[in-house]
C-alpha positions in Angstrom: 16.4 -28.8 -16.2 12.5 -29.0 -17.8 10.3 -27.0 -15.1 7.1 -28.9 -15.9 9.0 -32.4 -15.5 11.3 -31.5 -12.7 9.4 -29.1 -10.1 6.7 -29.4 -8.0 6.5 -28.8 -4.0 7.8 -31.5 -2.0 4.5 -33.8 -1.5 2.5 -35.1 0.9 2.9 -34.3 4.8 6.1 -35.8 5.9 8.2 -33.5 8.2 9.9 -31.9 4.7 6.3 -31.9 2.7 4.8 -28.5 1.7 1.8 -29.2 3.4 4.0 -28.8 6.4 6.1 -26.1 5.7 4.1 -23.4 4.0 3.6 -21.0 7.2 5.4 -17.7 5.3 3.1 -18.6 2.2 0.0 -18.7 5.1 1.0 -15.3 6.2 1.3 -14.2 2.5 -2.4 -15.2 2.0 -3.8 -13.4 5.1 -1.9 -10.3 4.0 -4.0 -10.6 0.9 -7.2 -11.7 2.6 -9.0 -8.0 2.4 -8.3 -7.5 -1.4 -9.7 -11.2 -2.6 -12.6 -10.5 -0.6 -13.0 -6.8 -2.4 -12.4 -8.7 -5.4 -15.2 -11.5 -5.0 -17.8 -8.6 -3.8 -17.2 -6.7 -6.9 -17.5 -9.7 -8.8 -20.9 -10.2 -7.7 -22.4 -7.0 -7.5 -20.9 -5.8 -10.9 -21.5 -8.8 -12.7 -24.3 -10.8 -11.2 -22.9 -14.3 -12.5 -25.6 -16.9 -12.1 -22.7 -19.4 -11.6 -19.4 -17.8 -11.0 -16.0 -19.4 -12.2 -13.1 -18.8 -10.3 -9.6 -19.8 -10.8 -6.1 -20.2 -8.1 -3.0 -20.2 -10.6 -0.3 -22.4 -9.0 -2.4 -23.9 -6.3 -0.1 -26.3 -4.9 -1.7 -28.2 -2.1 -2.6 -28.3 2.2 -4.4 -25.7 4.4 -3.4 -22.2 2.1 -5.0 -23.8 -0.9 -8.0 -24.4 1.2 -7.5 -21.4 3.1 -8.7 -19.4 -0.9 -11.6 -21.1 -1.1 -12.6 -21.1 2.5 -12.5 -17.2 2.0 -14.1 -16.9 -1.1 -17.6 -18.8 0.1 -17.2 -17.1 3.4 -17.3 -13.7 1.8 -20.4 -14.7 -0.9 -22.1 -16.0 2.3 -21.7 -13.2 4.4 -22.4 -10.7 2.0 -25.0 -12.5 -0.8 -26.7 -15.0 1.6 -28.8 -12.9 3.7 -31.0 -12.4 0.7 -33.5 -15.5 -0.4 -33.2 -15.9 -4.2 -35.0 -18.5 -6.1 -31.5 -19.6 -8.2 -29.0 -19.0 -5.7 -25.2 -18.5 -7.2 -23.2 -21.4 -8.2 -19.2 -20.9 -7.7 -17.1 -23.1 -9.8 -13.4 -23.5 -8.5 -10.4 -24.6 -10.4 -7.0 -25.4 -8.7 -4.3 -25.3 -11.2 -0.5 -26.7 -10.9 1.9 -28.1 -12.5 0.9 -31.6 -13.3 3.6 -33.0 -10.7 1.5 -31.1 -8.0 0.5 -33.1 -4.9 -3.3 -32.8 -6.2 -4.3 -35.8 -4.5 -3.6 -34.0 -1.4 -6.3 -31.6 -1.6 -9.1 -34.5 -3.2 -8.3 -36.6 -0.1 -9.0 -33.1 1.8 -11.9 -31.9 0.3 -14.7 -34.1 2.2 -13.5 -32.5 5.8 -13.1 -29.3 4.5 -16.8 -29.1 3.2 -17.8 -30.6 6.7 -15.8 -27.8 8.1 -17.4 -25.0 6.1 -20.9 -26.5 6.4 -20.3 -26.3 10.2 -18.7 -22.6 9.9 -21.2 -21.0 8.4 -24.2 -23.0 10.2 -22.7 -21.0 13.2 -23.2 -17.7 11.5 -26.8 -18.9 10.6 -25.7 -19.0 6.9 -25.9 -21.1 3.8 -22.4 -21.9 1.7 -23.5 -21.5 -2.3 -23.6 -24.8 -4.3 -19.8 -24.8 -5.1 -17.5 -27.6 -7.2 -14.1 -28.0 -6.8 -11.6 -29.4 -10.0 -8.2 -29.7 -10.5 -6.4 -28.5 -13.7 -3.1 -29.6 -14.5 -1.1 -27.3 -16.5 1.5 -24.3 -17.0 0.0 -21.6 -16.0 2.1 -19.9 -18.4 -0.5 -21.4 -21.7 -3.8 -21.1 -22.6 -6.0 -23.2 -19.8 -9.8 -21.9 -20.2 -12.3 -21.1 -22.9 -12.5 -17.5 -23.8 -14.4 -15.0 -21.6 -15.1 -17.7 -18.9 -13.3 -16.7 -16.1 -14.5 -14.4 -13.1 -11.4 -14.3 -10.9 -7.9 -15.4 -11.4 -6.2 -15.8 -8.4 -1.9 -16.4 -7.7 -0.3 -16.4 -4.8 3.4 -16.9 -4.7 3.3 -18.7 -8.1 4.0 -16.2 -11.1 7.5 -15.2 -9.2 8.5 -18.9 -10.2 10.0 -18.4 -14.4 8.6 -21.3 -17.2 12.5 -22.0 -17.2 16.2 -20.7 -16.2 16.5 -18.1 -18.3 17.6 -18.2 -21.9 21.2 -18.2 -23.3 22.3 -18.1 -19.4 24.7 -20.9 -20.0 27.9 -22.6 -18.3 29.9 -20.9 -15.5 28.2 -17.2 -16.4 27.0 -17.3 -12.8 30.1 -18.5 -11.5 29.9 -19.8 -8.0 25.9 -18.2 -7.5 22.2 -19.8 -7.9 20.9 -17.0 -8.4 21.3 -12.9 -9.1 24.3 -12.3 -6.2 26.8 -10.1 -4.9 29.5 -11.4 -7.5 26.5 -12.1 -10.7 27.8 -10.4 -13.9 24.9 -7.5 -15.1 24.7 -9.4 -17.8 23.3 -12.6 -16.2 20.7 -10.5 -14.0 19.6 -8.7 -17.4 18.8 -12.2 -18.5 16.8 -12.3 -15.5 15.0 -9.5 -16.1 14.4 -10.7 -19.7 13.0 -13.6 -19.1 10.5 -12.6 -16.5 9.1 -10.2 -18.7 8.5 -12.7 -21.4 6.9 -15.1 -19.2 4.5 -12.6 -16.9 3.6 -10.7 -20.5 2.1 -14.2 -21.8 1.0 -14.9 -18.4 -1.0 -11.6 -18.8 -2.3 -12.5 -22.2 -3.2 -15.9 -22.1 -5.3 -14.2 -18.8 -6.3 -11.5 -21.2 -8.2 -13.9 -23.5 -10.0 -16.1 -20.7 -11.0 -13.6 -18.1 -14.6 -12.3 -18.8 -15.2 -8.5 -19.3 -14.7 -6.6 -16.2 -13.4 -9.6 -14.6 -10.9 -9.4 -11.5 -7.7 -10.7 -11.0 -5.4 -10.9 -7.7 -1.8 -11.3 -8.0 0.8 -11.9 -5.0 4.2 -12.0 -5.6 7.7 -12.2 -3.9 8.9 -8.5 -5.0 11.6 -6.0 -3.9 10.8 -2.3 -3.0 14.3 -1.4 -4.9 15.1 -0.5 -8.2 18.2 -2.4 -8.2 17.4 -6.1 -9.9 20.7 -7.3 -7.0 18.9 -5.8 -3.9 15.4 -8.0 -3.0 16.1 -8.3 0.3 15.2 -11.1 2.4 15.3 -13.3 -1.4 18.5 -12.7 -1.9 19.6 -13.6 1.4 17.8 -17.1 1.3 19.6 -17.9 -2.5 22.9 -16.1 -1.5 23.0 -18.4 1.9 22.1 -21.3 -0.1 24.9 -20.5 -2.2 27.7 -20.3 0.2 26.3 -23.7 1.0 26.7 -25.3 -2.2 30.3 -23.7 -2.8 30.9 -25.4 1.0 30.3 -28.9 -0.7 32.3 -27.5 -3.3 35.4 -27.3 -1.0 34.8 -30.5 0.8 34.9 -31.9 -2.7 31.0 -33.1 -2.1 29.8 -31.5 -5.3 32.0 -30.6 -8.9 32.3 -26.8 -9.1 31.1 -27.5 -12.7 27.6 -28.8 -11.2 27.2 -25.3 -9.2 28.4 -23.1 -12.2 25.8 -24.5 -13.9 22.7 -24.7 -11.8 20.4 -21.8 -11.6 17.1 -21.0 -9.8 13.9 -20.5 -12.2 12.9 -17.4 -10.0 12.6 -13.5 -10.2 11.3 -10.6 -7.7 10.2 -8.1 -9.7 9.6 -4.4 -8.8 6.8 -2.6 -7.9 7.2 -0.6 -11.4 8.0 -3.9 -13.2 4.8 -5.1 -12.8 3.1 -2.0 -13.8 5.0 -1.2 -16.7 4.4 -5.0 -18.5 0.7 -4.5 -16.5 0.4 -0.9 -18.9 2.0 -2.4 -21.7 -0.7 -5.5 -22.1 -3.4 -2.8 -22.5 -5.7 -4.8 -21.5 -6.5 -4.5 -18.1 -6.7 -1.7 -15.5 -4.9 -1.8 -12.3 -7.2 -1.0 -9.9 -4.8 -1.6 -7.0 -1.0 -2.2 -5.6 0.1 -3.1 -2.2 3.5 -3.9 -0.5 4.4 -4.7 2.5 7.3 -6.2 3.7 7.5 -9.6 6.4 10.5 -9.1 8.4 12.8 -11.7 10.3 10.7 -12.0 13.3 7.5 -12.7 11.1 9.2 -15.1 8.7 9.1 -18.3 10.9 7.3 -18.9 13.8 7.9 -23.0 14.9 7.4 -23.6 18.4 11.2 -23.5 20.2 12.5 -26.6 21.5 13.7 -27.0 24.9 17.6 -26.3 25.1 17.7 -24.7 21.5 17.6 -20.7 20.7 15.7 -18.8 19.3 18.1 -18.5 16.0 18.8 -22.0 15.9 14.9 -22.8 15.5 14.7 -20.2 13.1 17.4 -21.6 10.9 15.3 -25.1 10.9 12.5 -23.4 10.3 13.7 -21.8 7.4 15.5 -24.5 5.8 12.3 -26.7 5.7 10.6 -24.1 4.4 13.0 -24.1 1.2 13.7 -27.7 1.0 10.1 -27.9 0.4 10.1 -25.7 -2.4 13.4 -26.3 -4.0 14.4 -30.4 -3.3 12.9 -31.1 -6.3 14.5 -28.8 -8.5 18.4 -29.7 -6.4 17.8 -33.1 -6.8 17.1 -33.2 -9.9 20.0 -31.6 -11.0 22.6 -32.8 -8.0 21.1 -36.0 -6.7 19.1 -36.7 -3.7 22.6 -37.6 -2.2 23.8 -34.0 -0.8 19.8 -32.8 0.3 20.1 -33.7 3.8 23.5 -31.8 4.1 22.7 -29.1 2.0 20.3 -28.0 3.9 21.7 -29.0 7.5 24.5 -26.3 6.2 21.8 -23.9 5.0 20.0 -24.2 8.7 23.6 -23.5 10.0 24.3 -20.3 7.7 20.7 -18.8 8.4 21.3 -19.2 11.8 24.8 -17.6 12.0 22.4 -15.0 9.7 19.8 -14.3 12.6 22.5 -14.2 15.0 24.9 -11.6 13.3 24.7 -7.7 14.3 24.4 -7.0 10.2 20.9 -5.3 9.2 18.0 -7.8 8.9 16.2 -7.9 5.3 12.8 -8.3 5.1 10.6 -10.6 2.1 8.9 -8.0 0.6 5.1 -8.8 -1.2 3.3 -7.0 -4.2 -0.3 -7.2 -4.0 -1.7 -6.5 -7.8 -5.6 -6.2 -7.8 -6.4 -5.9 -11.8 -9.6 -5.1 -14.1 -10.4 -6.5 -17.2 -11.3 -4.1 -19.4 -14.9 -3.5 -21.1 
């Protein structure tokens, strides 16, 4: 499995697309809302850029990635417009992805989105600043910018995903799991561990180098509140349901046990800690703030009910669109596009049984990481 080859959200808006099914992503970005908008302010007022550069790390595509910048020229405009300058602030915005990324999505987009924020702030008796919108294609995870050019990075959701299953995790180590699980050897979740702190320590210095002096940075992730690498709540739930699914097909004799032992999801939910420690450890940059808080079950899917179906039933739908739209790519690739329909019928039918059971719901729990470049 190559990450930058084989991974991208599912594109377009067809009834599996990402554009479609991004509505606990959404709620992600609202939960973040105040401290991007602290961010941009402090931006401005401590560093008075005549044209400010601002870039979203793993943008993917549809309303959240326009949601960012909707909220960044709302804030300058609110805040900075109100007083007449004879050069007002230009804001430069870069959306990076993968180069698989449905960035034709969000050019096709762009002309009724600036209609729509020309209109909104018109309303509010405002001006938007000159802004410019490009895509940049690229890993994240490498140098992207010119040094001390950047005002604000910006991830949402994006620096959980690995730049590859980790290394030396090989064959049937994982025996029968996608992911860390109930039955996953120590040793496979230390690999885990491993190779997340490779990969956010370069993310972290590749930042280092581009981000100007006392330049912000806002980083959302999936997390978990425990120390325990096996217990990240709702995340675990989703991959260990997904599991159970594959190792259905398994049974039925659908998919070779072999194929299962094998495959492995490129993601890790670090720790609050985690992220300070490799945060502390790259020296250069401050933390300035950490959030967390957790979505729970009733928050994690809200699709309107259809007549005759429950309320768990919906919810399992929900959710399995959700992760079809950010994982067919990476199944397909490695199990053909033959079992996606029933692997995730099955995986609506498990998180359903899920909702329904009397066991203790587990929540997806978010880290909010609001950085400082250092002087």
């Amino acid at each position: 499995m190559k990450i930058e080859r084989d991974f991208h959200m599912m594109k377009g808006d067809s009834e599996f697309s990402y554009a479609e099914n991004s509505r606990i992503q959404k709620r992600v970005a609202l939960a973040a809302k105040p401290i991007v908008e602290k961010a941009v302010r402090e931006v401005c007022i401590d560093l008075h850029p005549q044209s400010m550069v601002i870039a979203d790390l793993g943008c993917s595509f549809g309303a959240n990635t326009l949601l960012f910048i909707s909220e960044v020229i709302t804030t300058i405009c609110e805040d900075y417009n109100n007083t007449i300058k004879e050069s007002p602030m230009e804001v430069q915005f870069f959306l990076n992805d993968l180069p698989s990324n449905d960035f034709n999505h969000i050019f096709q987009s762009l002309e009724q989105f600036e209609q729509l924020i020309t209109q909104d702030c018109a309303c509010k008796g405002l001006q938007p600043p000159p802004h410019f919108v490009a895509g940049l294609p690229g890993s994240f995870y490498t140098r992207l910018f010119p040094c001390n050019s950047v005002h604000l990075f910006h991830s949402s959701m994006s620096v959980t995903w690995l730049t590859q299953v980790p290394e030396h995790l090989d064959g049937s180590m994982n025996e029968g799991n996608i992911h860390i699980g109930a039955t996953t050897p120590p040793s496979v979740a230390k690999l885990y561990q491993n190779q997340f702190e490779k990969d956010f320590s370069r993310f972290l210095q590749m930042r280092c180098m581009e981000i100007v002096p006392g330049g912000r940075m806002v980083l959302t992730v999936a997390g978990r509140k425990s120390k325990d690498v096996f217990n990240a709540g709702g995340m675990t739930m989703i991959f260990d349901l997904l599991s159970q699914g594959l190792r259905t097909l398994v049974a039925e004799g659908r998919v070779a046990k072999e194929k299962l032992d094998s495959f492995n999801i490129p993601v890790y939910c670090p720790s609050a800690d985690e992220l300070k420690q490799l945060v502390q450890q790259c020296e250069l940059l401050d933390i300035s703030d950490i959030q967390l808080f957790e979505m729970d079950e009733n928050r994690m899917h809200d699709s309107e009910q259809a007549e005759g179906t429950t309320a768990a039933h919906t919810a399992g739908q929900s959710m399995s669109a959700t992760l079809r739209a950010a994982t067919e790519s990476l199944i397909a690739s490695h199990f053909g596009e033959d079992i996606l329909e029933e692997i995730f019928t099955v995986f609506a039918c498990n998180f359903t049984s899920y909702i329904e059971s009397e066991v203790e719901k587990s929540g997806i729990t978010i880290i909010t990481l609001y950085l400082q470049a250092k002087h």
